[in-house]
Each structure stands twice: as C-alpha cells, then as structure tokens.
C-alpha positions as CSV (number, residue, x, y, z in Angstrom):
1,X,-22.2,-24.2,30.5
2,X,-19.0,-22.4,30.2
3,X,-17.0,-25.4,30.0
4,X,-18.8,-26.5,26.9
5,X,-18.2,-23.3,25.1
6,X,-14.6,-23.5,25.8
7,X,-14.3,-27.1,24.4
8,X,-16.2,-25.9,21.6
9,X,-13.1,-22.9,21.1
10,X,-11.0,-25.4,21.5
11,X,-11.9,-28.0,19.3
12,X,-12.6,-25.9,16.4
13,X,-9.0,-24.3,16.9
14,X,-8.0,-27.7,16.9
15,X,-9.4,-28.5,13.7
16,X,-8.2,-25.3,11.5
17,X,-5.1,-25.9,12.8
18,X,-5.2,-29.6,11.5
19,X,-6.9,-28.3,8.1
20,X,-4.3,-26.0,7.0
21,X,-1.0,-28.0,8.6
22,X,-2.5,-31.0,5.7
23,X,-2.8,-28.2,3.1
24,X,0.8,-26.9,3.5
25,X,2.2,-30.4,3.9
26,X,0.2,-31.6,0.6
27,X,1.5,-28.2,-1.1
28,X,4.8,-29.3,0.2
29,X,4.9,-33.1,-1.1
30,X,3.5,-32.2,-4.3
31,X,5.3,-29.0,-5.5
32,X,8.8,-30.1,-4.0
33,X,10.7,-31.9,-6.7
34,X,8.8,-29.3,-9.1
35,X,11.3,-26.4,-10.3
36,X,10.7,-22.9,-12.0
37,X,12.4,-21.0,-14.9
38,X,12.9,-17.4,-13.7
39,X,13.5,-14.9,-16.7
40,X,15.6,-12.5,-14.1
41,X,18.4,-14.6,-13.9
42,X,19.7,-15.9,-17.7
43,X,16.4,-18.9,-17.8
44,X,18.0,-20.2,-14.2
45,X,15.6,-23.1,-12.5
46,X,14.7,-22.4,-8.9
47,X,12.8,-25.0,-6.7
48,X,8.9,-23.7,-6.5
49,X,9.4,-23.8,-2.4
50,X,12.6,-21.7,-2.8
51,X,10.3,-19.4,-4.8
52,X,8.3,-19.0,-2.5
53,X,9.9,-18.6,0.6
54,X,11.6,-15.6,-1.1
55,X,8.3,-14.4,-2.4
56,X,7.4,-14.5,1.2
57,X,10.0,-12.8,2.9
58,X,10.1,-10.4,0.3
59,X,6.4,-9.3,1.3
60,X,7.4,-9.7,4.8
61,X,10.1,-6.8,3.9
62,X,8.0,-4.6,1.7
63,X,5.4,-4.9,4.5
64,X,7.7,-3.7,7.6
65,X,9.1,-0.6,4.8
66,X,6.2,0.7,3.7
67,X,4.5,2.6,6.9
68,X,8.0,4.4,7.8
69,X,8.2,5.7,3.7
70,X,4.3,6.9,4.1
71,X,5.0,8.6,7.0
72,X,8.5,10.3,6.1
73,X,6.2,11.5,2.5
74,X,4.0,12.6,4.6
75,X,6.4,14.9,6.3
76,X,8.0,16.1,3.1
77,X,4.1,16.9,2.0
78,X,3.9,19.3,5.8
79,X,7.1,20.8,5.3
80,X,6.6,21.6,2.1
81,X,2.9,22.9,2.3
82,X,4.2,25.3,5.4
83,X,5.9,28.3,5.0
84,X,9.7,28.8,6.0
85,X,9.8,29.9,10.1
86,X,11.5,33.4,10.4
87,X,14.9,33.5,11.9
88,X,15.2,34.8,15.0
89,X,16.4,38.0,16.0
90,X,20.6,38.0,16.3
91,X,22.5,38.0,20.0
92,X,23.1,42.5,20.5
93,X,26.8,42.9,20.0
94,X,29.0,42.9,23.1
95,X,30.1,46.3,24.1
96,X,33.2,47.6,25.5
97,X,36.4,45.5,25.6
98,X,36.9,42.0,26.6
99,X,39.6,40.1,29.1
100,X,42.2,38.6,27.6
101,X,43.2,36.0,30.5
102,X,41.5,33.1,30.9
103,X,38.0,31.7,28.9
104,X,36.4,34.7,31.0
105,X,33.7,35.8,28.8
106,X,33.2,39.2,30.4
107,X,33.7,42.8,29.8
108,X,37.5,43.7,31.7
109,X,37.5,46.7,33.8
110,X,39.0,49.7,33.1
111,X,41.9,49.6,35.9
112,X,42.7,46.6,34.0
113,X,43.6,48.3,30.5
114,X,45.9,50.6,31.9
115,X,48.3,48.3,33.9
116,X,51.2,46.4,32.5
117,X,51.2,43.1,31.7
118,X,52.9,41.0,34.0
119,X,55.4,38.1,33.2
C-alpha cells in the first residue's frame, strides 16, 4: 500500500514539473524576439527575457536586503527607546611615586629615590 502512495508522489511531481517546464518554454518561444521600450534609459529597447531576468534578480536582491535593514531599525528603535547606561566609576589615582626603569608599573621604593643614578 505504501508503494502506491509513493508512485502517486511521484507521478504527480512528475507532472507539475512537466506543466510548468512547457509554460516557461512557451513564455520563452513566444516573448523572445519581442523587445521593450524602457523610459529609464533615453526610450532604449531591451529584450522582454532580459527584462525579466533583471526583474528577477533584482527581487532576488531586495529579498536577501530586507531582513538585515528590519533588524538593524529595529536596533536603532531599542537604542533609542533606552536610556543612556551610566559610566562607570574612574580607576582611584595611583599614589606615591612611580619607577622610572623598565615598563614596571609599580610604586618604587623609597631606598630607591635617594640613590644615584647609575651610568
């Protein structure tokens, strides 16, 4: 019983597929010799198919754009509606005085301060 089913799939895939290739094929035979005045470009013909490949890719491309600009307006529309985070408190200033050798970033020592440089 599950065989017949699946031939059933089958053949009706079969025949959509069929349906619509001799659609686009009769679209094809019928508009390709025909061309098409396009205002945009100074009354320049364009071939109907080449009209409407662009047409298509052109959708293709507006398609694929238009979920990443939602979502970046939507994140305009939340940073806008939130209020501006405080800053956070600054660093306490170092104390006492610092070694000059080296990238040592910590406080020198007193018997340090009095000796003199060597060379």
């Amino acid at each position: 019983m599950n065989n017949t089913w699946l031939k059933i799939k089958i053949w009706t895939k079969l025949v959509i597929i069929g349906i619509v290739s001799l659609s686009v094929l009769t679209f094809v035979a019928a508009n390709g010799k025909n061309d098409a005045t396009v205002w945009l470009w100074h009354d320049h013909s364009f071939n109907v198919l080449e009209l409407m490949a662009g047409s298509f890719i052109f959708g293709i491309l507006c398609t694929l754009l238009a979920k990443p600009i939602y979502h970046t307006l939507s994140q305009i529309q939340h940073l806008s509606s939130k209020p501006p985070e405080p800053l956070p408190p600054a660093p306490p200033p170092i104390s006492g005085p610092v070694a000059s050798s080296g990238d040592s970033m910590t406080p020198a020592s007193d018997a340090s301060m009095d000796a003199p440089p060597q060379s």
